[in-house]
N, C-alpha and C positions, 0 to 999 in steps of 0.2 A: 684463774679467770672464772667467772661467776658463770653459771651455765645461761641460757634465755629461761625464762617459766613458759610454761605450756600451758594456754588454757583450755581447761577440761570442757569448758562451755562452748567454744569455739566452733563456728560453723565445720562440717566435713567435705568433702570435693568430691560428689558423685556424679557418674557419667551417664549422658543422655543415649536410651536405649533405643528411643522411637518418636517421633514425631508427627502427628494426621491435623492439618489445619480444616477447618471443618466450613468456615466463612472469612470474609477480610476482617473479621471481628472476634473470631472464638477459633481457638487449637486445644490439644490436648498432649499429654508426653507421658514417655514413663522413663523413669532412672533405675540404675541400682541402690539398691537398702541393705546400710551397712546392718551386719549382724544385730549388732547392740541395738539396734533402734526400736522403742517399742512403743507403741500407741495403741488408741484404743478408736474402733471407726466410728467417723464421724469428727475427729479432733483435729485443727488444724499446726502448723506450723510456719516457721521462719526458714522461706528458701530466697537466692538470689543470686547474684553475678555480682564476681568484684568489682569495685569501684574506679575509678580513672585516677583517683587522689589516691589509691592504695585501700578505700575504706568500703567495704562490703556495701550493694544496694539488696536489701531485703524487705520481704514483704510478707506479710499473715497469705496462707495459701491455707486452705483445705486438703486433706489428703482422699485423693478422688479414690485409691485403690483400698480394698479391704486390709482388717488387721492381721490376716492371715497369707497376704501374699507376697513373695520373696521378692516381689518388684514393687515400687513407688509410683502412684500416678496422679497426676494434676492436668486441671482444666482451667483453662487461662482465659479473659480477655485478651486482648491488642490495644496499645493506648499509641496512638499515633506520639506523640508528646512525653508520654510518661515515662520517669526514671529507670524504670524496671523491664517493663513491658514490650520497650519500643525495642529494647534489647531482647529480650527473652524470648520473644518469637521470631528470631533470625537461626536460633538455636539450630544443630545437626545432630544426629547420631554420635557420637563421638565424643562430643561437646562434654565440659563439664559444669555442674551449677554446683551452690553451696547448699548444703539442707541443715539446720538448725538442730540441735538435741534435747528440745524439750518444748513435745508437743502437746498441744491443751484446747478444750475447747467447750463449751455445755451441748453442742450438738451429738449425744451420747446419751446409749439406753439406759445407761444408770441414773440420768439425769430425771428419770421418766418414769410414776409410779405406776403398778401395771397396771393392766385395761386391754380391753379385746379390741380396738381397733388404732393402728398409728399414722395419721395421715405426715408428709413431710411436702410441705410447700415451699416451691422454688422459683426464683426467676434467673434469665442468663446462667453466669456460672455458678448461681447459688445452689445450682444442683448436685454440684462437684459431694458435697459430704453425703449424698442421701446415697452415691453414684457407691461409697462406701458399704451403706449401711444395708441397702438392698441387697450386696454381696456377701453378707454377714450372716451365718446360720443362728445365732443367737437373735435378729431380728425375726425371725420365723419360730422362734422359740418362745420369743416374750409375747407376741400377738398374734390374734385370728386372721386377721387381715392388716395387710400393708396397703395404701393409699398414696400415690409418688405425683403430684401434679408439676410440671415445668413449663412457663409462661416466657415466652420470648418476642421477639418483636416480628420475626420471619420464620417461616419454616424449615429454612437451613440451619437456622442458631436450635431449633432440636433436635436434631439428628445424633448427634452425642447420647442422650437420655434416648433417645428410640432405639438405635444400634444398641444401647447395651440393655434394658429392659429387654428384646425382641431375643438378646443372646441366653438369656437367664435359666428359662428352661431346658436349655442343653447344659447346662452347668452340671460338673457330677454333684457338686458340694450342697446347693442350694436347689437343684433342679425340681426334685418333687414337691418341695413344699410350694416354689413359687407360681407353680401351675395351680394350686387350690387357695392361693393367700393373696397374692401382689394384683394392684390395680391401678394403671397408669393413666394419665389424665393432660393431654399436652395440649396447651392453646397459642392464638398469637393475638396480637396488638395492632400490626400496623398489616403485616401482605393474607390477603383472605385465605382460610381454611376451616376445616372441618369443624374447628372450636375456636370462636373467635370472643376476645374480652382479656380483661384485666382479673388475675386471681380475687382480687379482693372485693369485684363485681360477681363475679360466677358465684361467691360465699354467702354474699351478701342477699342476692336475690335468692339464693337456693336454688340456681339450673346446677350447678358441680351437682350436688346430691342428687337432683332427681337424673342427672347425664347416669350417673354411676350407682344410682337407685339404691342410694341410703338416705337413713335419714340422718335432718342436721346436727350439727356438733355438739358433742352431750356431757360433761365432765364427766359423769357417771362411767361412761364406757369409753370415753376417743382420747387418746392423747395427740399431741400438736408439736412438730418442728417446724422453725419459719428459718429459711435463708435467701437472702437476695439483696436487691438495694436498699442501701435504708428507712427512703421511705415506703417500701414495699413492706419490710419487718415493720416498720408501725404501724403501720394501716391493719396488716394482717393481724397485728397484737392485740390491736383493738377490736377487732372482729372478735378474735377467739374469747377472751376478757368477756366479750358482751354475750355469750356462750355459755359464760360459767366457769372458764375454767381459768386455773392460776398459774405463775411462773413459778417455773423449779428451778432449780442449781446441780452444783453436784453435792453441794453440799447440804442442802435440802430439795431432795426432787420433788415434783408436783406433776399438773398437767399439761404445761407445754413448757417449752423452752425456744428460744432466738439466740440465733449468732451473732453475740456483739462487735465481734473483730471483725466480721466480713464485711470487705465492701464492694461491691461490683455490680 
């Protein structure tokens, strides 16, 4: 009798560690990370819950936790509706999801020629890859300053990007650098606070820069990550574009790059 094949590609079955729902709209999780698994932050993957028909529901995630930490972490929407989502956030401790084995993404420093300063612009869960890269010693290594802005609609949907930027300087790994480098920049849309508007208005007028007392975006010196909802990534593209500066790859990097497979 013929054995079954085994697919090498085949999602894994990793168990959910922790669970913090942060609004009726946004949670976060962390699982365990098989040995083998190896990415680079900022790169997303294929995670999900099996299907009712027997057939995996999966979806492009960001890997919110660094490449160097022995645990997995993602930041979620809630889609009342949605395939994936409406499941995925009922999720326990215990629980387990599928996590994919080959993950990719142009949100990565290699993508990025170097330059003294890197802003990473975010809305909702588009913050999830920056959530990465902030915790990455090599982003303290390639630039003078880190620049992390996250635009959401209330000021509970930042609390994610606050709690963990506010954690940073106690970090053993990253902690010194991120007290002379990292500069955080949160606003919202719809319930009033401290910084109110749309990312691609603060840019465009130049209050972001004069809030954080730089000047504006310069190919010369700044390089640019954009993640968030589509039309946020183009709008933003176009701003930066009218900046000066151009899209990289991994395969030819430049001065900024966008997440083509996110969408949230």
């Amino acid at each position: 009798m013929e054995k079954p094949k085994i697919n090498p590609n085949a999602p894994t079955l990793e168990k959910v560690l922790s669970v913090k729902h942060y609004t009726d709209r946004l949670f976060a999780f962390r699982t365990t990370r098989p040995p083998s698994f190896r990415f680079r932050s900022g790169e997303f993957v294929m995670i999900g819950l099996p299907g009712d028909n027997g057939k995996p529901i999966l979806r492009a995630y960001s890997v919110a936790s660094p490449a160097w930490d022995e645990e997995l972490e993602f930041f979620s929407i809630k889609v009342e509706n949605g395939p994936l989502t409406s499941r995925l956030q009922k999720i326990q401790p215990g629980d387990e999801i599928l996590l994919g084995k080959k993950p990719t993404g142009t949100l990565v420093l290699d993508a990025l020629l170097p330059g003294k300063r890197l802003y990473m612009f975010s809305t909702g869960t588009g913050f999830a890859p920056f959530a990465s890269l902030v915790r990455d010693p090599e982003t303290y290594e390639k630039f003078e300053e880190v620049i992390v802005t996250h635009t959401c609609r209330e000021v509970a949907e930042l609390n994610y990007s606050r709690d963990l930027i506010a954690s940073l300087p106690d970090d053993p790994l990253i902690g010194e650098f991120v007290r002379e480098k990292i500069k955080y920049f949160a606003s919202t849309t719809r319930e009033q606070s401290d910084n109110m508007g749309r990312i691609t208005d603060l840019i465009e007028t130049g209050a972001l820069f004069e809030h954080l007392g730089l000047p504006p975006l310069n190919p010369d010196t700044d390089r640019v990550m954009i993640c968030g909802s589509m039309e946020m990534i183009n709008d933003t593209k176009a701003l930066t574009e009218k900046a000066g500066l151009t899209e990289g790859s991994n395969a030819k990097p430049d001065t900024f790059v966008v997440e083509k497979a996110f969408v949230g």
